[in-house]
C-alpha positions as CSV (number, residue, x, y, z in Angstrom):
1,X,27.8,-65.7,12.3
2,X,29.1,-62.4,13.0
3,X,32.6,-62.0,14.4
4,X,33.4,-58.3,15.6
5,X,36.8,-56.8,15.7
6,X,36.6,-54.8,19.0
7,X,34.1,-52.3,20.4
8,X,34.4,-49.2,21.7
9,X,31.8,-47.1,24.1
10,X,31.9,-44.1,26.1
11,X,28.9,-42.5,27.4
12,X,28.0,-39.5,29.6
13,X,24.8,-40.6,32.0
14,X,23.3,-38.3,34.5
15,X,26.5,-37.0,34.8
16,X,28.8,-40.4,35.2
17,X,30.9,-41.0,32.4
18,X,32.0,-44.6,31.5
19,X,34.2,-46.4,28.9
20,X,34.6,-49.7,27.7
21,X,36.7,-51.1,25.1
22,X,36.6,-54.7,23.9
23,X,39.2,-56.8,21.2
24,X,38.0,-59.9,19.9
25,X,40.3,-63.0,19.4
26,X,39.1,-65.9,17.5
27,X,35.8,-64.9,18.6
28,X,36.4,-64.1,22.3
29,X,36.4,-60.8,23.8
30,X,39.5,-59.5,25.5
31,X,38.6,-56.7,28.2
32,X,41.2,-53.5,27.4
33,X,39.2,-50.7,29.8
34,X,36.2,-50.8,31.7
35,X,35.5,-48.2,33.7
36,X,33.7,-47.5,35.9
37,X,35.0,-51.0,37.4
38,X,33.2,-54.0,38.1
39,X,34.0,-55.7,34.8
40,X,31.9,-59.0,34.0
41,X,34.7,-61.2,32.8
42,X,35.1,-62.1,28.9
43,X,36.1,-65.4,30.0
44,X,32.9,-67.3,29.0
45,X,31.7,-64.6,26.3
46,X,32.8,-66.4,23.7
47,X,30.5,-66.4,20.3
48,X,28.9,-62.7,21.8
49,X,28.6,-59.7,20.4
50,X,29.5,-56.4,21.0
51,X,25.7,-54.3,21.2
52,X,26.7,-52.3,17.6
53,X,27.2,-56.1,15.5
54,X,23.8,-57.1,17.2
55,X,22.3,-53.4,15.8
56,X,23.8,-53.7,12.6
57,X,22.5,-58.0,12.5
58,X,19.0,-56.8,13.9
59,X,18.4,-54.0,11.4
60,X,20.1,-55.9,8.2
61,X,17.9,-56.5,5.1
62,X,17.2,-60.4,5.0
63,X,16.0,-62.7,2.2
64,X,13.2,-64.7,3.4
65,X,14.6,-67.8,4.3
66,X,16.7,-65.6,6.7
67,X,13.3,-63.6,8.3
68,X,13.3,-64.5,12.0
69,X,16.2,-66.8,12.4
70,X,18.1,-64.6,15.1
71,X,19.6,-65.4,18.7
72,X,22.4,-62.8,19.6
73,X,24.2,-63.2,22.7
74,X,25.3,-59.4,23.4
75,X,28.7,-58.7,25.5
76,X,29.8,-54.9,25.8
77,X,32.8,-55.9,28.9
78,X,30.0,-54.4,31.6
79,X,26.6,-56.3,30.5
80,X,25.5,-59.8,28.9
81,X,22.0,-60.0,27.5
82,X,20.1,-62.0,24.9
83,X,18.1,-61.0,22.0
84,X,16.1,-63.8,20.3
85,X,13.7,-63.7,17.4
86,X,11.3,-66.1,16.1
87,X,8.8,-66.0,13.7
88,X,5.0,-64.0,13.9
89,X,3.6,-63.7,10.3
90,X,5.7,-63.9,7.4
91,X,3.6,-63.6,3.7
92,X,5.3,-62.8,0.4
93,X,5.1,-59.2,0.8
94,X,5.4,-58.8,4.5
95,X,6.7,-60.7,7.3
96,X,6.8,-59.8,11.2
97,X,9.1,-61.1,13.6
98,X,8.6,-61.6,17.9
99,X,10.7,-61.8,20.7
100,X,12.7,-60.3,22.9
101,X,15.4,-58.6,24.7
102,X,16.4,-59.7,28.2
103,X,19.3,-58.7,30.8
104,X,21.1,-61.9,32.1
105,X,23.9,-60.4,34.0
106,X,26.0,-57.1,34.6
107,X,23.1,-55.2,35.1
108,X,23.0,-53.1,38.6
109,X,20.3,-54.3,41.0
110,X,18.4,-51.6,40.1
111,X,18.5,-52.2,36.2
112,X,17.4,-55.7,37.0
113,X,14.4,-55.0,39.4
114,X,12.9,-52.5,36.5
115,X,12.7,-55.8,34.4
116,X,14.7,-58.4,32.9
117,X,12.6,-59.1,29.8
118,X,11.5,-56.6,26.9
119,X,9.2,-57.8,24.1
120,X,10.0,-56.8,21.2
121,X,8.6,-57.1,17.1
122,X,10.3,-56.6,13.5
123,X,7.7,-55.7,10.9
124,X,9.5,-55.9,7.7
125,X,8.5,-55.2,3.9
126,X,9.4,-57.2,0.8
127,X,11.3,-55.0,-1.6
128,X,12.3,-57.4,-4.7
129,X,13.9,-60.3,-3.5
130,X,14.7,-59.3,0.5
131,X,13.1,-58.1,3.2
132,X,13.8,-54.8,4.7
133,X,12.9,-53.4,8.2
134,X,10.2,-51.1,8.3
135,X,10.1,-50.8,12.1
136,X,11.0,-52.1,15.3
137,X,9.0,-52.2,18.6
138,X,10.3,-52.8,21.8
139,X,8.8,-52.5,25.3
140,X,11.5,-50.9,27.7
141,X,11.7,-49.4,31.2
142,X,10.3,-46.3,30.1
143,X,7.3,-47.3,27.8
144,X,7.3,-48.8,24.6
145,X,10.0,-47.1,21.9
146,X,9.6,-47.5,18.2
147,X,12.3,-47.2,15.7
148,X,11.5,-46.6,12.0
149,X,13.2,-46.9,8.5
150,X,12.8,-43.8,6.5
């Protein structure tokens, strides 16, 4: 699994600015800032990952015995969501991955009444002996977004 050091984020929204900064102990995340407050406590976030490591674990090249075999639980000291992946098509040259995205708790009341669940697909490529990502799909709040390797 994937075991992050600490996380840092600070972000300028419409005007609000926020911070959070996570450490990770043996695997469980110790809040140092969040701000604006409410926190969501780190207290039963153990095993998560900060929303970078589940970036970096989603877009990773893969061998194929790897291809669709991912369930992230994503902590960032504010939000805890889920991504999950299971397998579509997977041929020698080609493979494509479903699932989804989905907001579990954090999330303002707004945030949750736009949705709590986001398909999503992997299409990858075989390029010798792994797979790579070619693109990613993802239906969000504001239409579908696609994110492609160059």
């Amino acid at each position: 699994g994937f075991k992050p050091r600490d996380y840092i984020e600070e972000s300028l929204s419409k005007g609000k600015q926020s911070t959070r900064s996570v450490r990770y102990e043996n695997g469980r995340p110790i809040l140092s800032e969040v701000s604006p407050a409410p926190a969501l406590s780190g207290k039963k976030q153990v095993g998560t990952v900060d929303p970078m490591t589940a970036i970096f674990a989603t877009f990773r090249d893969r061998s194929r015995d790897q291809l669709c075999k991912v369930v992230l639980e994503i902590y960032d000291g504010k939000i805890q969501a889920i991504l999950k992946l299971t397998p579509g098509n997977i041929t020698k040259d080609a493979a494509r991955c479903i699932g989804g995205y989905k907001r579990l708790a954090g999330f303002s009341e707004d945030k949750m009444a736009e949705g709590t669940s986001f398909p999503l697909q992997i299409d990858y490529q075989r390029v010798g002996e792994i797979y790579q990502v070619r693109n990613l799909t993802i239906q969000s709040t504001r239409g579908r977004a696609q994110f492609s390797r160059r």
